[in-house]
C-alpha positions as CSV (number, residue, x, y, z in Angstrom):
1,X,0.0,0.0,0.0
2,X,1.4,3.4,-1.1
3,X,1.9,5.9,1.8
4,X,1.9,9.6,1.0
5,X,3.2,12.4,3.3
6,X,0.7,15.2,3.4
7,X,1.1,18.6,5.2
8,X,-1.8,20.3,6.0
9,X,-4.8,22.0,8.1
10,X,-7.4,20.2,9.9
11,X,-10.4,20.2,7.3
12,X,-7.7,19.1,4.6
13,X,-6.7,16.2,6.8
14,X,-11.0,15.0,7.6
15,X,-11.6,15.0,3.9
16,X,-8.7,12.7,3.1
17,X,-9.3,10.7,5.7
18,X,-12.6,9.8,4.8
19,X,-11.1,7.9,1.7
20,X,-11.7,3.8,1.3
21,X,-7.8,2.7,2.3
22,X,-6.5,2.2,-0.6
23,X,-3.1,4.3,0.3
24,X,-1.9,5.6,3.3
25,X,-1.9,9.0,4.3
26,X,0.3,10.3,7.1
27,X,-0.5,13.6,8.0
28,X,2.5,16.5,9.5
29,X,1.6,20.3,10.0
30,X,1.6,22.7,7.3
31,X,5.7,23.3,5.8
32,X,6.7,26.9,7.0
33,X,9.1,27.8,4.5
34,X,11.6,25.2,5.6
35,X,12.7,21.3,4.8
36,X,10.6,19.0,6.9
37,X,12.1,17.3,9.8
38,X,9.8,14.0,9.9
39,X,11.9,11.0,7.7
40,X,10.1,10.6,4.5
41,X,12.6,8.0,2.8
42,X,9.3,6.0,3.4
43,X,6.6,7.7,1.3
44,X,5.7,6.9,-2.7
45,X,4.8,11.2,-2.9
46,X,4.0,14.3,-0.9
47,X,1.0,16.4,-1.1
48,X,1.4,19.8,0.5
49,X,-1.6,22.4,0.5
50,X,-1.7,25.0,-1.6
51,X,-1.3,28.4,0.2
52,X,0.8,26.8,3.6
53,X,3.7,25.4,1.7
54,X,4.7,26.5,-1.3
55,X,7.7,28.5,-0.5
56,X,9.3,25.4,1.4
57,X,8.6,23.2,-1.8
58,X,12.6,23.4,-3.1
59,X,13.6,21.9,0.4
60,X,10.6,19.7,-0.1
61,X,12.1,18.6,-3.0
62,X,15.6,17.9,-1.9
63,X,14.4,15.7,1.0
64,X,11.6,14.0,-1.4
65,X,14.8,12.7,-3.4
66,X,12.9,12.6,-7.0
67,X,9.6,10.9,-5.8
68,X,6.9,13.3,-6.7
69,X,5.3,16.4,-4.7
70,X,1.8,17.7,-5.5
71,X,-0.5,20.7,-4.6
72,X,-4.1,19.5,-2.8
73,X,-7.2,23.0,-2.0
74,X,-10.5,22.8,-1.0
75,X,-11.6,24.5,-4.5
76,X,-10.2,22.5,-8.1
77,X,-10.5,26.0,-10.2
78,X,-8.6,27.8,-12.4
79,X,-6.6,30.3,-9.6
80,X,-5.5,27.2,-7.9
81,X,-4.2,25.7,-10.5
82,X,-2.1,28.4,-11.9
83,X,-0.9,29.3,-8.4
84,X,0.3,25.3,-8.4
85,X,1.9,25.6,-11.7
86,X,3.6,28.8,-10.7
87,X,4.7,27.3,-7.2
88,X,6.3,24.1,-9.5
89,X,4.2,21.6,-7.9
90,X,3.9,18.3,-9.9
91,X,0.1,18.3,-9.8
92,X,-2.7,19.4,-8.4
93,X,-5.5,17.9,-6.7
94,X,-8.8,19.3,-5.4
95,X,-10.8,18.0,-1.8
96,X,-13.8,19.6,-1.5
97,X,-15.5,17.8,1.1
98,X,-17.1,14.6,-0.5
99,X,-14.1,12.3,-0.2
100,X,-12.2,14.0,-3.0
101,X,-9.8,13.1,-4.3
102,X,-10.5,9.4,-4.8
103,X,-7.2,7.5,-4.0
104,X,-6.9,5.9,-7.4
105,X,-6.4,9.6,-8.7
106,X,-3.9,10.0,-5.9
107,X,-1.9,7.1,-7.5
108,X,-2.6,8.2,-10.7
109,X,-0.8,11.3,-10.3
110,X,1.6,10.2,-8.7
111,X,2.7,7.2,-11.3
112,X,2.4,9.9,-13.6
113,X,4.4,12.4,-12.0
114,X,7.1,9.7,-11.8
115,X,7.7,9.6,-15.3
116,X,10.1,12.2,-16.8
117,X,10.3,14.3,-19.8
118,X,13.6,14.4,-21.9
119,X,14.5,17.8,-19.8
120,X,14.5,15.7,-16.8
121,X,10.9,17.6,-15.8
122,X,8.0,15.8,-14.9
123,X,5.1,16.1,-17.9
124,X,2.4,16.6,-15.1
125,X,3.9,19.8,-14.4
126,X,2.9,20.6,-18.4
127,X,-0.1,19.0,-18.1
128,X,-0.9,21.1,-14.8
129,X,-0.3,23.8,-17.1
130,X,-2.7,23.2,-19.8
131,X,-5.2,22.1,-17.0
132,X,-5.5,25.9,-15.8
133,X,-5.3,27.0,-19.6
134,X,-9.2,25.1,-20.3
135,X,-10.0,26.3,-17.1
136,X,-9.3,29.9,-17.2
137,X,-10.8,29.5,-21.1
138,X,-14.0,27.9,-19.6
139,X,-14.7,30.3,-16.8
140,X,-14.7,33.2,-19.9
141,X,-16.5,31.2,-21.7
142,X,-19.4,30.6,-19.0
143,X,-19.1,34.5,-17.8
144,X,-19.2,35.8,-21.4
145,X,-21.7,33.6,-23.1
146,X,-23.9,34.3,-20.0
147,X,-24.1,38.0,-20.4
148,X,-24.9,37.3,-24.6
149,X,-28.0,37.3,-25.3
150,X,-28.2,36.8,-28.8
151,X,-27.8,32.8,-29.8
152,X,-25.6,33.4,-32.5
153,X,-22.9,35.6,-30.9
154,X,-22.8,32.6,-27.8
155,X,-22.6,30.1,-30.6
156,X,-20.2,31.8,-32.3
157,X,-17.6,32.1,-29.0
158,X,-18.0,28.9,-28.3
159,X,-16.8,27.4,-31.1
160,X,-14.1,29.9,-31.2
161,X,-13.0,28.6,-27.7
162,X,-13.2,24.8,-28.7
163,X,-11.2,25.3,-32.0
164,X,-8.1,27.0,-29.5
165,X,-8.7,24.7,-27.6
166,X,-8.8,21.1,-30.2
167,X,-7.1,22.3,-33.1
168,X,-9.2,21.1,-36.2
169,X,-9.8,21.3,-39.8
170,X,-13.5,22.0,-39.7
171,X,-16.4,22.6,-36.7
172,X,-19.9,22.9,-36.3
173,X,-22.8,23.3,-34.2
174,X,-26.3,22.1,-35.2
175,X,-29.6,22.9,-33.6
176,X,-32.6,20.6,-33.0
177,X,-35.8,21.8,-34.9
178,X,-38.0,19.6,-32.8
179,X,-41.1,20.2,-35.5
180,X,-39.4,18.4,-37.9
181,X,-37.3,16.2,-36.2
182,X,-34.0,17.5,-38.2
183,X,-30.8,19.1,-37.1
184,X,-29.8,22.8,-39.2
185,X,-26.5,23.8,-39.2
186,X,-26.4,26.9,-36.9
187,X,-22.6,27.4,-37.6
188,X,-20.0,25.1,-39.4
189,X,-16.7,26.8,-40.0
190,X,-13.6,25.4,-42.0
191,X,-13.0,24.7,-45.4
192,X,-16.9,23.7,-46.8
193,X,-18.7,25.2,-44.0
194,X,-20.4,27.8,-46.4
195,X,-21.4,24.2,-48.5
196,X,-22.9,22.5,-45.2
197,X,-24.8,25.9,-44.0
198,X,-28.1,25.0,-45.9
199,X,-28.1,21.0,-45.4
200,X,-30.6,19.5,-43.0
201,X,-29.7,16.7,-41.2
202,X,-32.4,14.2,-39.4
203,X,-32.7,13.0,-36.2
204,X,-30.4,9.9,-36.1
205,X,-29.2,10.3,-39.3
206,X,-24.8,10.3,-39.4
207,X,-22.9,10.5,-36.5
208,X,-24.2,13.9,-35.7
209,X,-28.1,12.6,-35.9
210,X,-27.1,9.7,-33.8
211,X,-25.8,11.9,-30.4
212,X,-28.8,14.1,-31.4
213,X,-31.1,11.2,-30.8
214,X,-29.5,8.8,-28.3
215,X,-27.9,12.1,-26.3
216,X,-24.6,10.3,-26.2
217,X,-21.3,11.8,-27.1
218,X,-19.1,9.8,-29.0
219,X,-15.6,9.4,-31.0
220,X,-15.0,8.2,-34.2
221,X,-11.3,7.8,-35.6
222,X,-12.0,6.1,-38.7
223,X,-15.3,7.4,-39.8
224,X,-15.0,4.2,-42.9
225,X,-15.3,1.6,-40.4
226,X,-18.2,3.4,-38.5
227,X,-22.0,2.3,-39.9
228,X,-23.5,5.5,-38.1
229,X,-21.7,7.9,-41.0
230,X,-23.5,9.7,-43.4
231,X,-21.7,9.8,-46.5
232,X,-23.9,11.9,-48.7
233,X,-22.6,15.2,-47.0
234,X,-19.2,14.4,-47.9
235,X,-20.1,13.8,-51.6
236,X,-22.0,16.9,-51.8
237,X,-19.0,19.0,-50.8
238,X,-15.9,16.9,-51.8
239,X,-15.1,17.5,-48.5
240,X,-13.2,14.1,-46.6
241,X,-13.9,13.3,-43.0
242,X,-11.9,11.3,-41.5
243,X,-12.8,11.5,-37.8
244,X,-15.2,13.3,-35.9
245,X,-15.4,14.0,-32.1
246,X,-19.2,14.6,-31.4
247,X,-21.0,15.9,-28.3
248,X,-24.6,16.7,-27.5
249,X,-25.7,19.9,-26.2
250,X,-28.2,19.1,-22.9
251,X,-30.1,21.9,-21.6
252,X,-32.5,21.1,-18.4
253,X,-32.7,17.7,-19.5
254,X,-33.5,18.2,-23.1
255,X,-30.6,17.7,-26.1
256,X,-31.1,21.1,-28.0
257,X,-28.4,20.7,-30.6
258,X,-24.7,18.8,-31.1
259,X,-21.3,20.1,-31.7
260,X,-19.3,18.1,-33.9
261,X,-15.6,18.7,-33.9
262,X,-13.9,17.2,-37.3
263,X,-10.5,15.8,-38.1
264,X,-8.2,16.7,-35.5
265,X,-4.6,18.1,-36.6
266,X,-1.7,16.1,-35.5
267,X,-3.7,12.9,-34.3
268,X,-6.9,11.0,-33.1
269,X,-9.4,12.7,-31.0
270,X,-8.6,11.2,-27.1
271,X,-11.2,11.0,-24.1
272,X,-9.2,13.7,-22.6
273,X,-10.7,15.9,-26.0
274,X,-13.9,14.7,-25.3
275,X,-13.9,15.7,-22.1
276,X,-12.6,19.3,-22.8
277,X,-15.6,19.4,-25.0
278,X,-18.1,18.2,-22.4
279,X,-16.2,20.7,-19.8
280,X,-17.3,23.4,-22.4
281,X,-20.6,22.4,-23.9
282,X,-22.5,21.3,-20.5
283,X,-22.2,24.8,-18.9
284,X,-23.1,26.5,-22.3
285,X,-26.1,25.0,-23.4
286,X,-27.8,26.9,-21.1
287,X,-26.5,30.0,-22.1
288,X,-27.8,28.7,-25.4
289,X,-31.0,28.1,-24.7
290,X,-31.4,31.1,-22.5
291,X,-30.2,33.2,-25.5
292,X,-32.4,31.6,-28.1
293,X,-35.1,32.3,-25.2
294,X,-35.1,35.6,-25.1
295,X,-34.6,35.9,-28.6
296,X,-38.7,34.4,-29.3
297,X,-39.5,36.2,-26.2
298,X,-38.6,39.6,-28.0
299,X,-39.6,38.2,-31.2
300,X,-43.4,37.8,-29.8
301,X,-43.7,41.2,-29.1
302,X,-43.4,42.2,-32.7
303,X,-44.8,39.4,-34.6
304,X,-48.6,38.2,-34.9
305,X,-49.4,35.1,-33.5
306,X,-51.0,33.3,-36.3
307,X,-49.7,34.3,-39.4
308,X,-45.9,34.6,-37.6
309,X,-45.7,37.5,-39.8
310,X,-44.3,41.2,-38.3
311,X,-47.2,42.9,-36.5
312,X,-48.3,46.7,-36.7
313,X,-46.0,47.8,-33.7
314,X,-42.9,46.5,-36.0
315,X,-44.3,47.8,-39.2
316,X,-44.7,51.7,-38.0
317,X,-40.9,51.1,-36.6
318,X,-39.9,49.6,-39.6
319,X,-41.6,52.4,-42.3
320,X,-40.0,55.1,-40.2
321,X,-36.4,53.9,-39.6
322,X,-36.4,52.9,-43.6
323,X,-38.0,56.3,-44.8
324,X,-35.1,58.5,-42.6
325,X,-32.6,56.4,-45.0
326,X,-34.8,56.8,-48.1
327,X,-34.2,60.8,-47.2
328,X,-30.4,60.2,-46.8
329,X,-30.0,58.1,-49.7
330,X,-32.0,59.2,-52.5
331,X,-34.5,56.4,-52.8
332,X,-37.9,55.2,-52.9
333,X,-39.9,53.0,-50.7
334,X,-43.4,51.2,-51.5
335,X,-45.8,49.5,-49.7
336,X,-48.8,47.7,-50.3
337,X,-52.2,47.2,-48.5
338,X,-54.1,44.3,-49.1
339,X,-57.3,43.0,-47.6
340,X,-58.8,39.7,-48.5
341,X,-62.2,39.5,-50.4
342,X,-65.1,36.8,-49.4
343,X,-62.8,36.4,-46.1
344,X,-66.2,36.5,-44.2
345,X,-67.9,34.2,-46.3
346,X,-65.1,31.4,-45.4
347,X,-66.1,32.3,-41.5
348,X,-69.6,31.7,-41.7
349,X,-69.7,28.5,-44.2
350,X,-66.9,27.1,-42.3
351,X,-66.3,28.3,-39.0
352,X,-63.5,30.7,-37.5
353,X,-61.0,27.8,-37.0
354,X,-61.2,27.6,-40.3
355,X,-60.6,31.6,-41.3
356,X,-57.9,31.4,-38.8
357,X,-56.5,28.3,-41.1
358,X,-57.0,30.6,-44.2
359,X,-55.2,33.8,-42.9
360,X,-51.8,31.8,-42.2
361,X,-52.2,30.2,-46.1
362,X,-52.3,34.1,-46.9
363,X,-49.3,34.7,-44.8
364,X,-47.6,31.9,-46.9
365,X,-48.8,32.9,-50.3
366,X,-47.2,36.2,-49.2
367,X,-43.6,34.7,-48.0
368,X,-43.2,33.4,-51.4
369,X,-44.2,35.9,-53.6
370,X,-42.1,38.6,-52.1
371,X,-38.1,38.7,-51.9
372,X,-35.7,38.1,-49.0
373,X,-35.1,42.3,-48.2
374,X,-39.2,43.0,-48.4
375,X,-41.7,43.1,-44.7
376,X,-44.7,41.3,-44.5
377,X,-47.2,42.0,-41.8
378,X,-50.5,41.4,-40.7
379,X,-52.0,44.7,-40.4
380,X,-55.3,43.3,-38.3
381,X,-58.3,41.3,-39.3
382,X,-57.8,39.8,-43.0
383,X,-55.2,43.0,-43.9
384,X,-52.1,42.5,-44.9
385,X,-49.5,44.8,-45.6
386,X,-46.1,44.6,-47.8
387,X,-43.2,46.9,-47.6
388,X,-40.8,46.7,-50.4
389,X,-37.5,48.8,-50.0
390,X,-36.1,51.0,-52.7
391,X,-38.9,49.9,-55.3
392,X,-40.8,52.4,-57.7
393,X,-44.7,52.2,-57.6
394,X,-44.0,50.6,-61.2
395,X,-41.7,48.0,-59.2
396,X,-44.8,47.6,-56.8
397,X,-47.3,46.8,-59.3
398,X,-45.4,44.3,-60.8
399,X,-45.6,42.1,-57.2
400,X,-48.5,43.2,-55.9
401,X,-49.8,41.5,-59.4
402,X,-48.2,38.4,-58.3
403,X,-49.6,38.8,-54.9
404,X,-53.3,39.0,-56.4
405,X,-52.8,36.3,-59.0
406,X,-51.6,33.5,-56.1
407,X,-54.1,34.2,-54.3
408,X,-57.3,34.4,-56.6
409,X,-56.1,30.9,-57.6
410,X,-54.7,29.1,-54.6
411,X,-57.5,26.6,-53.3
412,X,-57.5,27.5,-49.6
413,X,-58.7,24.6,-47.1
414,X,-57.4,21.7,-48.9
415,X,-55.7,19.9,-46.0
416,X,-59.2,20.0,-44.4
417,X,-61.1,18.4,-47.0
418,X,-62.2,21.7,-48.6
419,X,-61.8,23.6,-51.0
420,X,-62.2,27.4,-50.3
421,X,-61.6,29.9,-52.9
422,X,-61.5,34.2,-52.0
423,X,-59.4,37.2,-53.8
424,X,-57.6,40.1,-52.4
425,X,-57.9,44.1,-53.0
426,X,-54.9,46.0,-53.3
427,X,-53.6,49.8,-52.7
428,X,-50.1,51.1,-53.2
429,X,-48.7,54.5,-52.2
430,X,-44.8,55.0,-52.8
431,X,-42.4,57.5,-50.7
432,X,-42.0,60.8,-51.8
433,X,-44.6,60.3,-54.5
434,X,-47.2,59.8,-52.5
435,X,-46.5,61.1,-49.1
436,X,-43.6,61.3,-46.9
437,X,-44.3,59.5,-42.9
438,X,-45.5,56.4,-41.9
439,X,-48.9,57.2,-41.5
440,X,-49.0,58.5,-44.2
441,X,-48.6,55.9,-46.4
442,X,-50.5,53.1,-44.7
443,X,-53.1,55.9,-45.3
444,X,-52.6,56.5,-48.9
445,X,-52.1,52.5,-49.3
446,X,-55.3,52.0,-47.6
447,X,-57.7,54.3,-49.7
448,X,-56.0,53.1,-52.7
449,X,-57.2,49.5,-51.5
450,X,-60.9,51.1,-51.1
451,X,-61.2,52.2,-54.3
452,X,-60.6,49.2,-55.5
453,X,-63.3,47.4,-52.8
454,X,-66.0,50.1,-53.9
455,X,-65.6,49.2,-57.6
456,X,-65.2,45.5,-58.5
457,X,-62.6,43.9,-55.6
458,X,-59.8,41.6,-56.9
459,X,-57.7,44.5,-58.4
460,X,-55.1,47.2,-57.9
461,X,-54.9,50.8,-57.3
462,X,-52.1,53.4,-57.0
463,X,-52.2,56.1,-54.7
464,X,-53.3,59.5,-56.4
């Protein structure tokens, strides 16, 4: 049985003791900046607690003869651990209270310790070092990604952290859409990473599907002898992955997402990376989740709850921020009022589930007829309004056409066995043409629309 000279405080000395005998602890008082007078020709190692001992380490040293000397707190955190690599301590153990350390990482440390470098140094002494590296890196990243509260800027410091940390080719972090039971790529840097950035990957599908699904982290080496790769990805982007260090991301008990970590430079993904990666992930999920949180929390305030299109409050915001840089710029600005035709006649034939049902196929009909940089919003009731940046009311026409087209022949109701059919009236007024606020506009818009209503419906009118 190994025996192991410790020197420290009472509260050091109950939490050791209260270790299963698997090595022998002899306990002295805490080293006062002197060699120790007790014989330890005896003992495997020394442990000596951080803060009451350090200054007498070199005569530590001298009477421990070679054998190896280690630093033991109450706290395992980042200060102590650069305090015991700046000290020269071999390693560094943490006791908090629960019977830490075990004595088989005692042992470990110390057979480790034993074993020297070329320099004649002992490698835990490096490995110390690197230790308080991830663990200053992970208390920023915790602190940091707490006080983010937009998802992608936590995502994106994150990875930033893990690549320092495991040098790779390529990383990514995918999200879970839990509607559709898929994974999208919420970030994948490295060489293809713009090629990956629209692909969709389901729940169990490739390694990353697989930790997605089981909640498991796992390493793959040799991703050709593995079953659980997906190929396809690679064939899409002539991209070649030869191993892949995978973990989920677990937030109150739910996987939200994975983080996939690919090819490794200069080697094979350990346990010790995996753990790095866990160290990182497990605190930061939450961060994540919070983030993304917030994020539909704010989102609800300016977006209408059926159709998931903006809702007045943005709309007003949004005409007057983009009119000030219409003024600065030179350019126009268009909208377009709609409101739907026969919508009441869908309401009483079929019920108000049903006109509910109809309103979000509008809000869809709208999505795709319009372009990326253009606002959709549900106005209130069966009105919908389109704003269409830097566009002419000739521009305007053109898609408000195409608006009025899809609509007059899109059978609504069809996933309920129905088929519903109603057209929509439309009104355009154009900054500076027509007028030159907010209000202003909707107003133009929205007597344009009438005219249209008072004459035949299913048309379009420009502001006069």
């Amino acid at each position: 049985m190994a025996r192991v000279a410790v020197f420290s405080g009472p509260v050091l000395r109950r939490n050791l003791r209260a270790e299963a005998p698997a090595l022998r602890y002899t306990f002295f008082p805490p080293l006062a900046g002197r060699a120790p007078r007790p014989d330890l020709d005896g003992f495997a190692g020394a442990l000596v607690e951080l803060g009451k001992g350090g200054a007498a380490l070199p005569a530590l040293r001298k009477v421990m003869d070679g054998r190896p000397v280690g630093s033991v707190s109450l706290n395992f955190d980042a200060a102590s651990l650069r305090r015991s690599a700046q000290l020269g301590f071999d390693f560094h153990l943490g006791s908090g209270g629960r019977g830490d350390p075990p004595a088989k990482e005692v042992l470990a440390h110390l057979a480790a310790a034993r074993r020297m470098d070329a320099g004649g140094r002992p490698p835990m002494a490096q490995q110390l070092k690197k230790t308080a590296q991830r663990l200053a890196i992970l208390t920023d990243i915790v602190k940091t990604a707490n006080s983010i509260l937009e998802p992608r800027k936590v995502i994106e410091l994150i990875m930033a952290k893990i690549q320092q940390l495991i040098p790779s080719e390529a990383w990514s972090m995918l999200m879970v859409d839990e509607e559709k039971q898929e994974l999208t790529f919420e970030l994948a840097l490295g060489e293809k990473g713009r090629d990956v950035s629209s692909f969709r990957v389901k729940m169990g599908e490739g390694i990353a599907g697989w930790v997605a699904q089981t909640g498991k982290p796992t390493i793959v080496n040799d991703t050709s002898r593995d079953p659980r790769f997906a190929r396809r990805f690679d064939s899409q982007t002539q991209f070649q992955t030869r191993s892949i260090l995978c973990a989920p991301l677990i937030s109150r008990g739910r996987t939200i997402g994975v983080v996939q970590v690919i090819n490794k430079r200069g080697g094979k993904f350990t346990q010790a990376d995996l753990e790095v990666l866990l160290t990182l992930v497990e605190p930061c999920a939450i961060a994540i989740e919070n983030a993304i949180l917030f994020q539909r929390t704010e989102q609800l305030t300016i977006t209408d709850d059926l159709t998931k299109l903006f809702n007045s409050r943005y709309l007003n915001l949004y005409i007057s921020r983009e009119i000030k840089r219409c003024k600065r710029h030179g350019i126009p600005l268009s909208v377009i009022f709609l409101d739907l035709d026969g919508f009441k006649g869908v309401n009483d034939a079929y019920g108000h589930l049903a006109g509910s049902r109809t309103l979000t196929e509008v809000g869809g009909i709208l999505v795709e007829a319009v372009r990326e940089s253009d606002i959709l919003a549900r106005y209130g009731g069966d009105e919908f309004v389109v704003v269409l940046p830097e566009t002419p009311p000739s521009g305007a026409l053109v898609i408000a056409e195409r608006i009025r087209k899809a609509i007059e022949s899109h059978s609504f109701l069809k996933d309920q066995g129905l088929e519903a059919r109603i057209s929509a009236s439309f009104g355009i007024a154009s900054y500076p043409d027509h007028a030159l606020t907010p209000e202003g506009l909707i107003q133009k818009a929205d007597q344009a629309m009438y005219r249209v209503k008072e004459r035949d419906k299913n048309g379009i009118e420009v502001a006069v």
